[in-house]
N, C-alpha and C positions, 0 to 999 in steps of 0.2 A: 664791876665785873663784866657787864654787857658792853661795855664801852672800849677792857680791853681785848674782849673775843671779837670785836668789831676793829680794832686795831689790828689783832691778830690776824684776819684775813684779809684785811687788806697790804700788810707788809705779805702775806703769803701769795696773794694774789701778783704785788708788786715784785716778788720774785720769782714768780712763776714768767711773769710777761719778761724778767729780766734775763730771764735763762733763757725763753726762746728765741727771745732779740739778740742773744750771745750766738744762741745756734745757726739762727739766719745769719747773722755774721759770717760766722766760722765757714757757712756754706758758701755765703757770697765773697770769700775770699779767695776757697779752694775751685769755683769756677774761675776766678779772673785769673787764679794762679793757672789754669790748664789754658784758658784763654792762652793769655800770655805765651805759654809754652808752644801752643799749635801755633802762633802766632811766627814766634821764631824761627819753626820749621820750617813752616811756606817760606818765610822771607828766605832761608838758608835753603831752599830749593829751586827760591827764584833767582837766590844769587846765581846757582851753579848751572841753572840753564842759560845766564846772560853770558855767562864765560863760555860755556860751550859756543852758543851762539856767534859771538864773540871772535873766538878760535875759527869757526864755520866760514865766519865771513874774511879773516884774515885768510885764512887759507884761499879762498875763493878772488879775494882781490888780489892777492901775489900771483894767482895761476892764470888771472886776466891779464894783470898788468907783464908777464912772462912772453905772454904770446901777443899781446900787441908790438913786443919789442920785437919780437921774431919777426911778425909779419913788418915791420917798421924799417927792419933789416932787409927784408926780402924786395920790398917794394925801394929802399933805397940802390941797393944792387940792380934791380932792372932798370931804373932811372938814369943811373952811371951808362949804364948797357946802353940805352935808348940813345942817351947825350952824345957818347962816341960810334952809338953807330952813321947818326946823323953829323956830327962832326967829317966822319968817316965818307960820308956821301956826298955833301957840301963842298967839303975840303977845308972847312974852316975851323978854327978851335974852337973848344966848348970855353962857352962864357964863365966865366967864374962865378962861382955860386957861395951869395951870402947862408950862413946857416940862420 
């Protein structure tokens, strides 16, 4: 009789420590599961700031590269200017120009 009231508490014992080892479970699951979840937000917020960014800087290289062309333009047109006016003064032709 002593032997199964000693039995008895130690399966009650063994189930009490089995329940709480379930409950820290269940707890350490439903932080990794929020983990996880905040986790995915960041990234899906880092995503959306690299595309902006992204966009930012496309924008920015087109509006560069737009006006280098302009000025590319400008500075070609006074060069022609230059060549014939000096042609013009010489009296000789403009040399022909490799691009």
């Amino acid at each position: 009789a002593a032997s199964d009231a000693r039995d008895a508490e130690r399966v009650a014992a063994a189930e009490a420590r089995l329940s709480e080892a379930k409950r820290a479970f269940a707890a350490a699951e439903e932080s990794a599961r929020h983990g996880q979840e905040d986790a995915e937000a960041r990234a899906a917020e880092i995503v959306a700031e690299a595309v902006l960014c992204e966009e930012r800087v496309t924008r920015e290289t087109e509006r560069i590269l737009r006006e280098h062309g302009e000025r590319w333009d400008e500075v070609r047109a006074h060069m022609d200017h230059v060549r014939s006016s000096l042609a013009a003064l010489t009296g000789r032709a403009p040399a022909e120009e490799t691009p």
